[in-house]
C-alpha positions in Angstrom: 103.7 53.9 37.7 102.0 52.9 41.2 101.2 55.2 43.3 100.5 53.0 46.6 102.0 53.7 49.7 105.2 51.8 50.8 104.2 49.3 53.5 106.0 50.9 56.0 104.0 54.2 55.3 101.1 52.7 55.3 100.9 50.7 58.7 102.2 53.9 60.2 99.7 55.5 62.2 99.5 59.9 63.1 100.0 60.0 67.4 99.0 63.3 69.2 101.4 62.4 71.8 104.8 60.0 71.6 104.4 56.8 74.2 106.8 58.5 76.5 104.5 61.7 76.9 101.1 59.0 77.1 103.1 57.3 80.1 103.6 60.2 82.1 99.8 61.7 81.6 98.6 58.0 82.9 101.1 58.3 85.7 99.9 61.9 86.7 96.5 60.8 86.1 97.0 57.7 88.5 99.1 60.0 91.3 96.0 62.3 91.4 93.3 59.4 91.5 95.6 57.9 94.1 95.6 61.7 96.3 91.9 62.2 96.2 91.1 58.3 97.2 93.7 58.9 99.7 92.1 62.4 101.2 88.2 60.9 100.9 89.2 58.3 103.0 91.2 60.0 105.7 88.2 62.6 105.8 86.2 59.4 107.4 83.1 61.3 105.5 79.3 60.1 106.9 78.0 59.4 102.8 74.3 58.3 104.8 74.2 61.9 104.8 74.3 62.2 101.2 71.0 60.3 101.0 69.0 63.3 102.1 70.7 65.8 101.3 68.1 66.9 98.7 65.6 66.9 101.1 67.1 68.8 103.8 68.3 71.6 101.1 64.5 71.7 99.4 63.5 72.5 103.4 66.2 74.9 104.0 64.8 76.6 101.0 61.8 76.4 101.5 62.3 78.4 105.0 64.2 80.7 103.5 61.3 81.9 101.0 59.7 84.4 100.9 62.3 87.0 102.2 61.8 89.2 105.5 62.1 92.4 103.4 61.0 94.3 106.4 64.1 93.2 108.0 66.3 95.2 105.5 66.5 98.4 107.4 68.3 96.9 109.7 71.1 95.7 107.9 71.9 98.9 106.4 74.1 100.3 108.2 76.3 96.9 109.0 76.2 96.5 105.1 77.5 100.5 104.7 80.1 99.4 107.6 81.6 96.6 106.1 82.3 98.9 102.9 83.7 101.1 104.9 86.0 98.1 106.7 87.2 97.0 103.1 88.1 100.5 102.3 89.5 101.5 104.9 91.9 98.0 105.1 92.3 98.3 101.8 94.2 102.1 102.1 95.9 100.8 105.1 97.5 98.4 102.9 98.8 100.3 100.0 100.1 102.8 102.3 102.2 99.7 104.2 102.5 97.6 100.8 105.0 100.2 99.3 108.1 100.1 101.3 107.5 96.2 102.0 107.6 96.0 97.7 110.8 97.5 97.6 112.1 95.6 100.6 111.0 92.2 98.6 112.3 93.5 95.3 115.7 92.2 94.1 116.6 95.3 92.5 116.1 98.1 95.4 116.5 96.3 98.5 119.4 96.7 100.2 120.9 93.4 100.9 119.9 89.6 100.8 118.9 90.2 104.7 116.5 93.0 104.0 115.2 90.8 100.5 114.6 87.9 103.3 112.7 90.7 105.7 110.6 91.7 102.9 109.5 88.0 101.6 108.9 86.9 105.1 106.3 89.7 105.4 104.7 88.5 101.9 104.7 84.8 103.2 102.9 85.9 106.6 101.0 88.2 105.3 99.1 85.8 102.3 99.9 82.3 105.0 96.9 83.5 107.5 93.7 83.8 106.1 91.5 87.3 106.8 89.5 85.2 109.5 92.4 84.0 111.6 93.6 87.7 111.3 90.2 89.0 112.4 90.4 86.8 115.2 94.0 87.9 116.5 92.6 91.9 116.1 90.1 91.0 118.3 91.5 89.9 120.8 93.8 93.1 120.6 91.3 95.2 120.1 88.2 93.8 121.1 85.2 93.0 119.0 84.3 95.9 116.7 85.3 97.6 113.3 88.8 98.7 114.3 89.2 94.4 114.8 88.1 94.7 111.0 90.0 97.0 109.6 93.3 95.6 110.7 92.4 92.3 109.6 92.2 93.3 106.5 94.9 95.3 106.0 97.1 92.6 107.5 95.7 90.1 104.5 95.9 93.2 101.6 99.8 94.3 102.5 101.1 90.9 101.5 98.9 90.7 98.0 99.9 93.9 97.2 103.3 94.2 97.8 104.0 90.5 96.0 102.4 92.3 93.0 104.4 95.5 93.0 107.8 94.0 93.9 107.8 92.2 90.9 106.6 95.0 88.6 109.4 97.0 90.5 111.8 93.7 89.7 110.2 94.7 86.1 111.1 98.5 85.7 113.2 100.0 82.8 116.8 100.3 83.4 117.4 103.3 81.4 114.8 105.3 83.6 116.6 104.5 86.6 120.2 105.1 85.5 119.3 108.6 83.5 118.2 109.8 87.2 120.6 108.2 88.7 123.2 110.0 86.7 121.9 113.1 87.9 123.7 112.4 91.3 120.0 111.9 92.8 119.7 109.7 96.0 118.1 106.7 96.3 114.7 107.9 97.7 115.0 110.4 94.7 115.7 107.3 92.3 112.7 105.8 93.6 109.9 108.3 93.3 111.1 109.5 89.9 112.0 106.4 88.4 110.7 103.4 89.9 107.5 104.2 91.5 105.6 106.2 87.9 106.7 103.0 86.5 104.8 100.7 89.0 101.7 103.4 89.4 99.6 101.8 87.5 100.4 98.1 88.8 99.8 99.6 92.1 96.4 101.1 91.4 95.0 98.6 89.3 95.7 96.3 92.1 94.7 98.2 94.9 91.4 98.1 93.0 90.9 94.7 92.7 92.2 94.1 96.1 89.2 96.3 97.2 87.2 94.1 95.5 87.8 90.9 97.1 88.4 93.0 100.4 84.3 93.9 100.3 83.5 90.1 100.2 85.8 89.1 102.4 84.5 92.0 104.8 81.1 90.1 104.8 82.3 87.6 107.0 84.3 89.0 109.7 81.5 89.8 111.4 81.5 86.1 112.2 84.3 86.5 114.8 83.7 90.2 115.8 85.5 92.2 113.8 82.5 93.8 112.5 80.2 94.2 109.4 77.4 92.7 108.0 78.6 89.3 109.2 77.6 89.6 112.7 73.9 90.0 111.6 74.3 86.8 109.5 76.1 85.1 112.5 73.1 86.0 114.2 70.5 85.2 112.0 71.5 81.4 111.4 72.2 81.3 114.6 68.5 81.8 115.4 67.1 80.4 112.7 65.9 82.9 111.1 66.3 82.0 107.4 64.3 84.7 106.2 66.7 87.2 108.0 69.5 85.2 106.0 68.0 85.5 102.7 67.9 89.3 103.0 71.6 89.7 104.0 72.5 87.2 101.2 70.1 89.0 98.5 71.7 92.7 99.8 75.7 91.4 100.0 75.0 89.8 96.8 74.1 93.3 95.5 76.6 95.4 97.4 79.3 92.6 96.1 78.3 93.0 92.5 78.4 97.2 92.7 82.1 96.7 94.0 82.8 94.4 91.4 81.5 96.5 88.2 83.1 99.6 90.2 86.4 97.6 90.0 86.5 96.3 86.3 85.3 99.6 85.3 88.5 101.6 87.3 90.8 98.9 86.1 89.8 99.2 82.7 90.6 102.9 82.5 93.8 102.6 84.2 95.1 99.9 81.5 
């Protein structure tokens, strides 16, 4: 008895994808050459630059080496102050982030109109970046910390409260209708109920949030609002790329502390 393959079988050949699925990744991969030809061109980008661009970075380094160390004194109290900005913004924002959550969530806002308030503060809020926030505080308050501050609140309460609406949109039934069945109010409802449910979520964000809020505290000093930036604004500003190396080396540092500080909170709360 043979125990070839039928012909069939045996011109029949193993495909990862079908021809359909193939089609569309060429199409998609077609569409995005297409988009990135289309945006280097509209850039009108100067490639004679590109030339010596090796060169001019190898200088810039080379001007930047060996670092002003003497100029560290200086910058710690800006660097301490922009800490202080992040944390600050960043306590700001969980205190405002709360009721916004359960404005945005489905489940405990009141109507569709208060739902709509509540997302329209999320899409402001995350739409304008910390910079263009610094720059409004500002002008509000004038340069200075306060300018800071505000900025970054402004950028957290959105992050935040996108994160804890849907953890609230998340939350155990059962909770919620064994106090509700208690003849509690609402506000009751919510503290006993919702809110130890979304404690964690809240925290564990709040932390990371802090995080990113240090870094992005480095450069508001750039329009006023404050910090370590304004040194840095300075310094390039001048030309002094020793100066520069210093704040990098010591934000680099303070950036990396916040960092292990957050993964080490978040990985107790979880």
């Amino acid at each position: 008895m043979s125990n070839a393959a039928p012909p069939d079988a045996a011109r029949r050949r193993w495909q990862r994808h079908s021809p359909a699925a193939t089609l569309r990744a060429w199409l998609a991969f077609a569409a995005a050459a297409f988009v990135t030809a289309w945006s280097v061109s509209a850039l009108d980008i100067e490639w004679a630059f590109f030339r010596d661009a090796h060169t001019q970075a190898a200088d810039l380094l080379g001007r930047m080496w060996p670092p002003r160390w003497s100029y560290l004194p200086r910058i710690v109290k800006p660097l301490v102050e922009t800490i202080h900005i992040a944390t600050l913004g960043t306590a700001i924002a969980v205190a405002l982030s709360l009721p916004v959550a359960f404005l945005a969530a489905r489940n405990t806002t009141a109507n569709r109109f208060t739902w709509l308030v509540g997302r329209g503060i999320l899409v402001l809020s995350r739409s304008v970046n910390t910079v263009i926030w610094g720059l409004i505080f500002v002008a509000i308050f004038g340069p200075g910390p306060v300018a800071g501050i505000c900025a970054v609140a402004a950028r957290s309460v959105g992050f935040l409260a996108k994160l804890v609406a849907e953890a609230i949109e998340e939350v155990q039934v059962g909770q919620v209708e064994a106090i509700t069945a208690t003849g509690a109010r609402t506000s009751q409802v919510w503290a006993m109920a919702v809110l130890p449910q979304v404690l964690p979520v809240l925290v564990g964000t709040a932390v990371y949030r802090w995080d990113i809020n240090v870094r992005e505290s480095s450069v508001l000093g750039f329009v006023g609002a404050g910090g370590i930036g304004l040194y840095l604004y300075a310094s390039i500003n001048q030309f002094a790329w020793q100066q520069v190396t210093v704040i990098l080396v010591a934000t680099s540092v303070i950036v990396l502390a916040s960092e292990a500080l957050s993964a080490f909170v978040r990985s107790r709360i979880s």
